[in-house]
PDB file of N, CA, C and O in Angstrom:
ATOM      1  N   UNK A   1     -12.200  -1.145  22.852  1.00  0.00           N
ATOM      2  CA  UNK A   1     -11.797  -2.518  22.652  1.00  0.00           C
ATOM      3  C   UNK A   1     -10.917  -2.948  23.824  1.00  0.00           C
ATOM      4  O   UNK A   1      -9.900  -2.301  24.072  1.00  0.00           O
ATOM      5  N   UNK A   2     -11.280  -4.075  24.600  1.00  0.00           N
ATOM      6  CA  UNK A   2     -10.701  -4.699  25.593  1.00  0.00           C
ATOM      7  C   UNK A   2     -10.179  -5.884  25.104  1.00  0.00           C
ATOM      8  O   UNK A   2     -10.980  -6.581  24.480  1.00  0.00           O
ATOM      9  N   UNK A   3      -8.740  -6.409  25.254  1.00  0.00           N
ATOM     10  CA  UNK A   3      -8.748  -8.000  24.910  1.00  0.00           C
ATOM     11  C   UNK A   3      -9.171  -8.798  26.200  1.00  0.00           C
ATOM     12  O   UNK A   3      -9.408  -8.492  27.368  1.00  0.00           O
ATOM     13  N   UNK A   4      -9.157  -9.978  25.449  1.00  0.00           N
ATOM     14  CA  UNK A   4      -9.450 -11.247  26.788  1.00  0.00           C
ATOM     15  C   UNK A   4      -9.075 -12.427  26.115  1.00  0.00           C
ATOM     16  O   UNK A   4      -9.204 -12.803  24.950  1.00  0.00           O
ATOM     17  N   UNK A   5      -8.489 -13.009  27.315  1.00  0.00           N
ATOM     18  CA  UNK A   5      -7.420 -14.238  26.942  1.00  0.00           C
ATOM     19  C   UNK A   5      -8.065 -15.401  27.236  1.00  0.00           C
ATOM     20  O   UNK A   5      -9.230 -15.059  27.434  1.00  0.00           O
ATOM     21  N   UNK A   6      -7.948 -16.946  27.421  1.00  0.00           N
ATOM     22  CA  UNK A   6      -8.089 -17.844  27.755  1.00  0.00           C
ATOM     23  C   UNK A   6      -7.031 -18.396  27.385  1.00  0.00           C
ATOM     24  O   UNK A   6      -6.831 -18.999  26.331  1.00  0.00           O
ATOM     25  N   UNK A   7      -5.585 -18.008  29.143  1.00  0.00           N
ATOM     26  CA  UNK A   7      -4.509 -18.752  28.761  1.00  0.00           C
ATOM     27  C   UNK A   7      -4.345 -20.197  29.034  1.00  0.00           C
ATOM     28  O   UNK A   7      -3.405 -20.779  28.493  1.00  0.00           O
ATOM     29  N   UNK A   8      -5.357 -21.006  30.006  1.00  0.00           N
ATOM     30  CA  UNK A   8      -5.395 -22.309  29.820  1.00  0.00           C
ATOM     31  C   UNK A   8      -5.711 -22.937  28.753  1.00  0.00           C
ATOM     32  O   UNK A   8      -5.574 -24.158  28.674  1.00  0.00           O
ATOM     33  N   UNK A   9      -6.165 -22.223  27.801  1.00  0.00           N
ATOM     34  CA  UNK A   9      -6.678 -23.057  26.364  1.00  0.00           C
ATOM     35  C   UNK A   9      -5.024 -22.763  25.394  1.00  0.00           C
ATOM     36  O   UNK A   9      -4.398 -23.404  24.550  1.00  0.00           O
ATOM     37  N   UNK A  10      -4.893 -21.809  25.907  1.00  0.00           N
ATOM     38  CA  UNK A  10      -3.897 -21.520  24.466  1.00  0.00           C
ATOM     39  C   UNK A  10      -2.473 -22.465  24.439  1.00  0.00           C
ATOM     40  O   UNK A  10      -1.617 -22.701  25.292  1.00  0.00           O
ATOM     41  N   UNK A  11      -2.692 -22.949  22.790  1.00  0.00           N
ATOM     42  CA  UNK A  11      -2.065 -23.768  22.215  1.00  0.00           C
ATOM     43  C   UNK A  11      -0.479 -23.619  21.978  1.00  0.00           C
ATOM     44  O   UNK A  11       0.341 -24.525  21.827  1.00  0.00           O
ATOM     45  N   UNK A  12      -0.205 -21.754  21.992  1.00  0.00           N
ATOM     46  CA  UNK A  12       0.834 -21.728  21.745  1.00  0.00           C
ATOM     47  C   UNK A  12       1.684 -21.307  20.272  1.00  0.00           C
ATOM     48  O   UNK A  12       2.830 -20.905  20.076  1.00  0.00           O
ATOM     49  N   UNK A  13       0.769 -21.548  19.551  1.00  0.00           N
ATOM     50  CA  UNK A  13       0.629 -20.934  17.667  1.00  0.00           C
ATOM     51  C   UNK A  13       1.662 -19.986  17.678  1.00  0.00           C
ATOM     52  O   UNK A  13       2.787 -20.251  17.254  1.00  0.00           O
ATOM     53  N   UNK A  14       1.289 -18.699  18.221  1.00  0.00           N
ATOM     54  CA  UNK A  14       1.670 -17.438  18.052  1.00  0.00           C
ATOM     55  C   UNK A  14       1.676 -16.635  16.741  1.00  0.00           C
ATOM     56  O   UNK A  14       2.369 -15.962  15.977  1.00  0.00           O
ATOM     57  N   UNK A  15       0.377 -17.175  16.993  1.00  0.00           N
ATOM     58  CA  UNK A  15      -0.842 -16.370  15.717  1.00  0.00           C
ATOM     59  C   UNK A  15      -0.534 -14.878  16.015  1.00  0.00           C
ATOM     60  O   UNK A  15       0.209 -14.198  15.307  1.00  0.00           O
ATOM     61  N   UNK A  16      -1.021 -14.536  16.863  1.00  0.00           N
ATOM     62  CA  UNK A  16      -1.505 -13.657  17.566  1.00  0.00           C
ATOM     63  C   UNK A  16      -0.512 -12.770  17.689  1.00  0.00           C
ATOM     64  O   UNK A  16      -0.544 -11.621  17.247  1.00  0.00           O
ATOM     65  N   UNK A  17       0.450 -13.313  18.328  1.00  0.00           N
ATOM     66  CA  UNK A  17       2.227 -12.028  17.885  1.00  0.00           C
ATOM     67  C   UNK A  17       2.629 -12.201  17.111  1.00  0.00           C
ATOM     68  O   UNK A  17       3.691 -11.627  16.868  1.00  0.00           O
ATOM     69  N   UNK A  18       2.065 -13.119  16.172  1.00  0.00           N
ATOM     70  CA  UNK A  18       2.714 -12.383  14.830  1.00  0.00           C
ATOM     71  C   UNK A  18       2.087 -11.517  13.890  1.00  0.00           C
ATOM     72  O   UNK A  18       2.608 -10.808  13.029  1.00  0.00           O
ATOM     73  N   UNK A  19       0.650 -11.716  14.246  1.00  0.00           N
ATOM     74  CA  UNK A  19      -0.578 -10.452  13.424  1.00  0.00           C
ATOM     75  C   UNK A  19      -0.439  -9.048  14.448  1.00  0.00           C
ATOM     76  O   UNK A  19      -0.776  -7.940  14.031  1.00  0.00           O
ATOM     77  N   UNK A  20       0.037  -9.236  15.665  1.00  0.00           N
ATOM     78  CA  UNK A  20      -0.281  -8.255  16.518  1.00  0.00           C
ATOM     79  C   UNK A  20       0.651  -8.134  17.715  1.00  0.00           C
ATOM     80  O   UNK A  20       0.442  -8.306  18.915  1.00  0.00           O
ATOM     81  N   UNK A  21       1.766  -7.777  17.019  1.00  0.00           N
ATOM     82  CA  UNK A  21       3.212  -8.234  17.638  1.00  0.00           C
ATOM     83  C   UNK A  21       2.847  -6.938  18.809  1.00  0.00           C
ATOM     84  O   UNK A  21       3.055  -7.343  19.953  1.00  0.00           O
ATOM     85  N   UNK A  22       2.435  -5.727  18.767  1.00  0.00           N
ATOM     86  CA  UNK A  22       2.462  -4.690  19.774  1.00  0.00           C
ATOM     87  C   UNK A  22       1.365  -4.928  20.843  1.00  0.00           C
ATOM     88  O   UNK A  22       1.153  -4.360  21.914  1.00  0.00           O
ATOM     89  N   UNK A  23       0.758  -5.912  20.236  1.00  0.00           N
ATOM     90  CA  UNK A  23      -0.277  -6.411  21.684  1.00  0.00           C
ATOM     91  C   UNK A  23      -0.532  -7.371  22.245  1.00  0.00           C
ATOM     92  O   UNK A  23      -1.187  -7.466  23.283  1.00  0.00           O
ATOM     93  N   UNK A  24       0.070  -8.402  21.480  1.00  0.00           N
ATOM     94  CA  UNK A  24       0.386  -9.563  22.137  1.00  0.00           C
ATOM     95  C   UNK A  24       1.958 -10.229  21.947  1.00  0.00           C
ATOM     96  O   UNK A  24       2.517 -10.131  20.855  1.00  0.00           O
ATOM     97  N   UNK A  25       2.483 -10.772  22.862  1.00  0.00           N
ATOM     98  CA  UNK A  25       3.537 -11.697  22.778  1.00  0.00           C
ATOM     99  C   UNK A  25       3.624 -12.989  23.551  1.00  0.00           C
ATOM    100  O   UNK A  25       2.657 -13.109  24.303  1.00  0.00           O
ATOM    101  N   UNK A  26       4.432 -13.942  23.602  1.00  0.00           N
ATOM    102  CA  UNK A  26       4.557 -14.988  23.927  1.00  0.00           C
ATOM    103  C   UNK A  26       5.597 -15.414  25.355  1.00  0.00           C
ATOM    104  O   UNK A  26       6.627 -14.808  25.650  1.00  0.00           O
ATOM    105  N   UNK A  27       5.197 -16.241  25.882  1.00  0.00           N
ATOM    106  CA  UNK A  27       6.110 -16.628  27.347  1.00  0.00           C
ATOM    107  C   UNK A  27       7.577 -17.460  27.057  1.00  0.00           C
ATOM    108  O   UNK A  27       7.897 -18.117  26.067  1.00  0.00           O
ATOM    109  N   UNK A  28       8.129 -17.253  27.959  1.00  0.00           N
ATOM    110  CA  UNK A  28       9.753 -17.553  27.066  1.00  0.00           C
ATOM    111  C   UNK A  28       9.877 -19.520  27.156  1.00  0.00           C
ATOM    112  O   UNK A  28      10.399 -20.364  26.428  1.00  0.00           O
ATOM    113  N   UNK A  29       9.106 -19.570  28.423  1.00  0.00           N
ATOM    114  CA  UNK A  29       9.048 -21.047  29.114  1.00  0.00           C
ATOM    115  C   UNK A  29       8.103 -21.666  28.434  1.00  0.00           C
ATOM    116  O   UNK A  29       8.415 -22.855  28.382  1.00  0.00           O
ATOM    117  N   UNK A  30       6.980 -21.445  27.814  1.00  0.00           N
ATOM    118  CA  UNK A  30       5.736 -22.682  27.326  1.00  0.00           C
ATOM    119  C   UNK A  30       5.357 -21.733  25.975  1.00  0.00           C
ATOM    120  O   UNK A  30       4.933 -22.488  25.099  1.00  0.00           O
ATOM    121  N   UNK A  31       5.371 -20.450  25.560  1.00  0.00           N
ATOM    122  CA  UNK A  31       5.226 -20.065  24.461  1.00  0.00           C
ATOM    123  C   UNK A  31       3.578 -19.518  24.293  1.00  0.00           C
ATOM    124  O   UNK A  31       2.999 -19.178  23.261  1.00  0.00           O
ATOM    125  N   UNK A  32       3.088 -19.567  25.648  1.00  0.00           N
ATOM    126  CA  UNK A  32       1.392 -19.004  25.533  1.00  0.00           C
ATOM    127  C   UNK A  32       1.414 -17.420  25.505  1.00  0.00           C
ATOM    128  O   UNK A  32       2.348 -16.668  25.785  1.00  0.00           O
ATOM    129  N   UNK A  33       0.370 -17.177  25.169  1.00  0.00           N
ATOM    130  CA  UNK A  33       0.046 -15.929  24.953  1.00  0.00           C
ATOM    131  C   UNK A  33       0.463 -15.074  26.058  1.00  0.00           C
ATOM    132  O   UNK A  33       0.678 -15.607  27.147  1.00  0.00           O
ATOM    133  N   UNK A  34       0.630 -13.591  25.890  1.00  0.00           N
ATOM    134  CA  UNK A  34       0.934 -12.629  26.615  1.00  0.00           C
ATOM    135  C   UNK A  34       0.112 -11.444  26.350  1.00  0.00           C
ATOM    136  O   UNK A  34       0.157 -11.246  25.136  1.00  0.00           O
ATOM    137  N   UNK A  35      -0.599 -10.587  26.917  1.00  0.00           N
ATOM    138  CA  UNK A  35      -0.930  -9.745  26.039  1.00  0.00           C
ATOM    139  C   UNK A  35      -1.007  -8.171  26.920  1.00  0.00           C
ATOM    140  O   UNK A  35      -1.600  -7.734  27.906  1.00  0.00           O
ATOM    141  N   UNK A  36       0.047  -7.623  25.824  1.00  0.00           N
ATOM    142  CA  UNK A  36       1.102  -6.610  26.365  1.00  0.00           C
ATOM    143  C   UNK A  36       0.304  -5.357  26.539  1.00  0.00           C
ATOM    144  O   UNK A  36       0.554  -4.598  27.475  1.00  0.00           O
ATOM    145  N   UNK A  37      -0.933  -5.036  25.414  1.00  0.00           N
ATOM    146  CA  UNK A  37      -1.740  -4.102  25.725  1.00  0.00           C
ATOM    147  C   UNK A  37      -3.411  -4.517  25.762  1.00  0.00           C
ATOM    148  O   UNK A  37      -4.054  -4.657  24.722  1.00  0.00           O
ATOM    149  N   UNK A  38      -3.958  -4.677  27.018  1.00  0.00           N
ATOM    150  CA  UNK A  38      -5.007  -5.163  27.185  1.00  0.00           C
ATOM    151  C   UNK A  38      -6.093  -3.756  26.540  1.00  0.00           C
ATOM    152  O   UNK A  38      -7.314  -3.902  26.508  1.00  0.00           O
ATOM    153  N   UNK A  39      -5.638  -2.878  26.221  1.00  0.00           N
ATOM    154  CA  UNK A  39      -7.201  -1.864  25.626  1.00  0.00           C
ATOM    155  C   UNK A  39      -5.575  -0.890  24.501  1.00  0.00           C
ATOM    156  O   UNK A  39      -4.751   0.022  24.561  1.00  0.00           O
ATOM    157  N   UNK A  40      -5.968  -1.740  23.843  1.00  0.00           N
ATOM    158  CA  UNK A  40      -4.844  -0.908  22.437  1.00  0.00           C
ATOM    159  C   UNK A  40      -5.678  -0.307  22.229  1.00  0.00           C
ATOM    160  O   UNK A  40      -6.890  -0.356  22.436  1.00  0.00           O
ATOM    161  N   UNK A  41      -4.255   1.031  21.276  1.00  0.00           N
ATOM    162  CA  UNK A  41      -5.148   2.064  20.619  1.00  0.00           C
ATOM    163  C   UNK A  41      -5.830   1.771  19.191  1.00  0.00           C
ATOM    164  O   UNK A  41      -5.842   0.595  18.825  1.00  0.00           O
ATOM    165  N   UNK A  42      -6.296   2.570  18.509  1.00  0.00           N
ATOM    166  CA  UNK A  42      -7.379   2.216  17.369  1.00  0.00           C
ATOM    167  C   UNK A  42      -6.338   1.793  16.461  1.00  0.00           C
ATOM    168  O   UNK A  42      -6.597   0.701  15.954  1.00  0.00           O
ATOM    169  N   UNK A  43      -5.153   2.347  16.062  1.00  0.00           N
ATOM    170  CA  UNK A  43      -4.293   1.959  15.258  1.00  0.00           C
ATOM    171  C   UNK A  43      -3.993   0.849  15.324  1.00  0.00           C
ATOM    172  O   UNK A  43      -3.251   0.480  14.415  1.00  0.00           O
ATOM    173  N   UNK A  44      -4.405  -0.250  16.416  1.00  0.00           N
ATOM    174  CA  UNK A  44      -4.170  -1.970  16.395  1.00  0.00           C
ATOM    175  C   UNK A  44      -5.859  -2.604  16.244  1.00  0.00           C
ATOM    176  O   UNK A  44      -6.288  -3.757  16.284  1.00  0.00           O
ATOM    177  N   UNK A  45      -6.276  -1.792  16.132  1.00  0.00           N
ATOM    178  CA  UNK A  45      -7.688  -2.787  16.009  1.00  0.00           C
ATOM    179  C   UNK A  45      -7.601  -3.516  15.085  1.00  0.00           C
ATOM    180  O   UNK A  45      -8.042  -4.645  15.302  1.00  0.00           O
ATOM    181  N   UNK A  46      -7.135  -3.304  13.949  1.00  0.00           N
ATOM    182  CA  UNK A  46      -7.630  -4.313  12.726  1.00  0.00           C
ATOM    183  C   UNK A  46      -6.112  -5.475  13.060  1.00  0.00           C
ATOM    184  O   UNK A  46      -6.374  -6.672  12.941  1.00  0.00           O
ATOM    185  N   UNK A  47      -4.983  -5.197  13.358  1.00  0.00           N
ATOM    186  CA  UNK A  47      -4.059  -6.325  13.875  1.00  0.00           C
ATOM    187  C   UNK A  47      -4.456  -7.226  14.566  1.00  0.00           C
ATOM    188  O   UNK A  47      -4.199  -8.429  14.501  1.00  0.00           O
ATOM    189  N   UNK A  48      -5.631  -6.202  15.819  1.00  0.00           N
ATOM    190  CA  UNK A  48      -6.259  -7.596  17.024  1.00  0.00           C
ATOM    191  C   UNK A  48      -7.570  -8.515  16.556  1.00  0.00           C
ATOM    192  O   UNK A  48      -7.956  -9.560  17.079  1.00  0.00           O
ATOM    193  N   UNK A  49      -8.155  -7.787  15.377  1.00  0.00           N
ATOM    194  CA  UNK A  49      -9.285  -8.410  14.704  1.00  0.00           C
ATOM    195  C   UNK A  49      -8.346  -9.686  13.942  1.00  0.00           C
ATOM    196  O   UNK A  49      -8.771 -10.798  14.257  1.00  0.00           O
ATOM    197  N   UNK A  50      -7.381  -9.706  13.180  1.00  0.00           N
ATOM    198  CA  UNK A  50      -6.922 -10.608  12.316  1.00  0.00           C
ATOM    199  C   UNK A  50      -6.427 -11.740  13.584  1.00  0.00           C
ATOM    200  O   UNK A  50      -6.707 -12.939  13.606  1.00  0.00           O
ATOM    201  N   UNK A  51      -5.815 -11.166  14.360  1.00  0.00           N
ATOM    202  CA  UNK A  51      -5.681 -12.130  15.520  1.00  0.00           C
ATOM    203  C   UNK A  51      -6.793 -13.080  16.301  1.00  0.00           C
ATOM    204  O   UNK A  51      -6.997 -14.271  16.537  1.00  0.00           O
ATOM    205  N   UNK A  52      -7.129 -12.337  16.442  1.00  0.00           N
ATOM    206  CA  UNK A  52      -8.663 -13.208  17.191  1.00  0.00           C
ATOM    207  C   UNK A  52      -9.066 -14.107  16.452  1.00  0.00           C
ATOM    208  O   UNK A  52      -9.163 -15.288  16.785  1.00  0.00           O
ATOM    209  N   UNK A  53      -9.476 -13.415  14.845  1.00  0.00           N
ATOM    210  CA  UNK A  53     -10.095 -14.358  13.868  1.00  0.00           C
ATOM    211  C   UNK A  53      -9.134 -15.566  13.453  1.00  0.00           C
ATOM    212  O   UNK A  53      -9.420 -16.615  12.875  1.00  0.00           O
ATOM    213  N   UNK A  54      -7.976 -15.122  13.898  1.00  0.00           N
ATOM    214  CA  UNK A  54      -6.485 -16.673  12.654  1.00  0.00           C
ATOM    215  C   UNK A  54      -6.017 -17.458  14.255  1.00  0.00           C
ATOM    216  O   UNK A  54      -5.133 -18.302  14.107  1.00  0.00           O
ATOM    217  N   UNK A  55      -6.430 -17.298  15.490  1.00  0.00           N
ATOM    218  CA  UNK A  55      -6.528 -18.095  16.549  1.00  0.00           C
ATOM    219  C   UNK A  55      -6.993 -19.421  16.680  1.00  0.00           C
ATOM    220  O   UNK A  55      -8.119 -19.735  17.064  1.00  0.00           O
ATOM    221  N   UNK A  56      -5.808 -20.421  16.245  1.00  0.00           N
ATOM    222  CA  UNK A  56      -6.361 -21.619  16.235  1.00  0.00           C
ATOM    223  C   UNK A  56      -7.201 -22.164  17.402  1.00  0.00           C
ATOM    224  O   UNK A  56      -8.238 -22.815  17.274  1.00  0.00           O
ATOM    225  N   UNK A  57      -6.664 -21.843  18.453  1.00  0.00           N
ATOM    226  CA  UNK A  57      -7.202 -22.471  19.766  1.00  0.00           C
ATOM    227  C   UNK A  57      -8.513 -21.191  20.376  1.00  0.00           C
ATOM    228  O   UNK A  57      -9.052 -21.258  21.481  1.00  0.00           O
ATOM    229  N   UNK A  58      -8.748 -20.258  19.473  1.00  0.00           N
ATOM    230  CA  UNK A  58     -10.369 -19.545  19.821  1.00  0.00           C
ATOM    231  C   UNK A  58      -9.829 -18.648  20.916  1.00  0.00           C
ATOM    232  O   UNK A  58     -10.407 -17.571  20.770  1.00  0.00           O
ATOM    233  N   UNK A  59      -9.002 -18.578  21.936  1.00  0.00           N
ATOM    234  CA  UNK A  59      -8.809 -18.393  23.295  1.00  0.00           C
ATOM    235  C   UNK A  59      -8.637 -16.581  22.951  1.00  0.00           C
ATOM    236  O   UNK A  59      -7.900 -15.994  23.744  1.00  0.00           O
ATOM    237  N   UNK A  60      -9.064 -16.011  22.204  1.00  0.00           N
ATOM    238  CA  UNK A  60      -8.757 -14.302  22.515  1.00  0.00           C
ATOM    239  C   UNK A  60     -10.188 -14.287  21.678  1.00  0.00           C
ATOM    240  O   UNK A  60     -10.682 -14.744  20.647  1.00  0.00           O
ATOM    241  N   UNK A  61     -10.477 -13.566  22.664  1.00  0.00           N
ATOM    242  CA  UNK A  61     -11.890 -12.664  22.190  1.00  0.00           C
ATOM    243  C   UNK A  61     -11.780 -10.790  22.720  1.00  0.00           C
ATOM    244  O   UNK A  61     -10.819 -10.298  23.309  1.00  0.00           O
ATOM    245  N   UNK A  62     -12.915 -10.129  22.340  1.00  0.00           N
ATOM    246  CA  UNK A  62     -12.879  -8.746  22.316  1.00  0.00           C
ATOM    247  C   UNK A  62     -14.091  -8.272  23.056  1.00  0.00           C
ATOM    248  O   UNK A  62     -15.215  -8.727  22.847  1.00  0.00           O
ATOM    249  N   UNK A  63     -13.701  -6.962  24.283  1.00  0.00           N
ATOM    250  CA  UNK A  63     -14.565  -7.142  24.488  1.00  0.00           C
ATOM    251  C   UNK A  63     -15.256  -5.492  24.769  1.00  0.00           C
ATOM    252  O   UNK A  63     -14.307  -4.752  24.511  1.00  0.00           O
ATOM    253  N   UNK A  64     -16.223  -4.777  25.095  1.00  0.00           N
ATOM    254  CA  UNK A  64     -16.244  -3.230  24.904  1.00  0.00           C
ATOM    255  C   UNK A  64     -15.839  -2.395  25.941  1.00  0.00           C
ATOM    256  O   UNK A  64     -16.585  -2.125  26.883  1.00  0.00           O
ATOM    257  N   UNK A  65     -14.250  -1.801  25.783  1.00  0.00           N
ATOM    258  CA  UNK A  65     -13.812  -1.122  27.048  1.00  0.00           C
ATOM    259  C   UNK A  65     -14.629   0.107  27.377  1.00  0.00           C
ATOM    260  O   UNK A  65     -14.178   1.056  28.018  1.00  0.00           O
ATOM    261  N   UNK A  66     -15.695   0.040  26.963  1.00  0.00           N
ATOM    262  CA  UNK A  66     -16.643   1.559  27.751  1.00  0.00           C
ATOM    263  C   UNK A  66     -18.001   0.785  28.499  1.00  0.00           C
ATOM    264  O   UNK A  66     -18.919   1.390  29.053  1.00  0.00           O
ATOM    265  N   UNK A  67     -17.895  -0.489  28.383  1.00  0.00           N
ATOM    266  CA  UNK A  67     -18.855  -1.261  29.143  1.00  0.00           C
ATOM    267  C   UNK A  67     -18.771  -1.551  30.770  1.00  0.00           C
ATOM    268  O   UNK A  67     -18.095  -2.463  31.246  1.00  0.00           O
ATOM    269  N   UNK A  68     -19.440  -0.773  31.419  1.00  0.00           N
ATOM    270  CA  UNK A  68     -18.459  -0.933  32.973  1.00  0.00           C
ATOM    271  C   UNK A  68     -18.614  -2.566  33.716  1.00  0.00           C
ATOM    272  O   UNK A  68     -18.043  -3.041  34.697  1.00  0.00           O
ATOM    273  N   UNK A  69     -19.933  -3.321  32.510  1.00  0.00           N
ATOM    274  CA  UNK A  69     -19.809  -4.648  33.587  1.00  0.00           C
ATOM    275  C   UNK A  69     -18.364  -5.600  32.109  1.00  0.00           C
ATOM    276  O   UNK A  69     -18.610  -6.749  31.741  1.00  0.00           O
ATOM    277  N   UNK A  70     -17.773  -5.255  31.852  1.00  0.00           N
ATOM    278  CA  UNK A  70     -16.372  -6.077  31.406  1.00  0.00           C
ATOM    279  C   UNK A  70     -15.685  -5.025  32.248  1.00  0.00           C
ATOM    280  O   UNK A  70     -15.148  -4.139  31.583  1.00  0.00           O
ATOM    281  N   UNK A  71     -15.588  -4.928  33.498  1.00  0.00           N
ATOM    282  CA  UNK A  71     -14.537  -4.013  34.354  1.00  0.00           C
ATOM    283  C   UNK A  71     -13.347  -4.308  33.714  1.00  0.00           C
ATOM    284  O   UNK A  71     -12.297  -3.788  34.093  1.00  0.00           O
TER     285      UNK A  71
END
């Protein structure tokens, strides 16, 4: 599991650190996404699944870190 952001879209919610506070957090100046571990371990998958899915603004998707074309 790879994350991927779209920080020009993001709204700022902080959906996302709050379902998945160890892999994502927020910027101190505008409040967009951060995301602290781009290939978490399995023990956050289901945190980054609830995240992705409760993302108002869509902007985090998942993607397969053993796939070499998502370098």
């Amino acid at each position: 599991m790879k994350v991927r952001v779209e920080e020009d879209a993001c709204v700022a919610s902080g959906m996302c650190a709050y379902l998945a506070p160890e892999v994502f957090d927020q910027r101190d100046d505008d409040g967009v996404v951060v995301v602290l571990q781009e290939a978490p371990g399995e023990d956050q998958h289901e945190a980054v699944w609830d995240a992705v899915r409760n993302c108002p603004a869509q902007v985090l998707s998942l993607a397969d870190a053993d796939d070499p074309a998502e370098g």
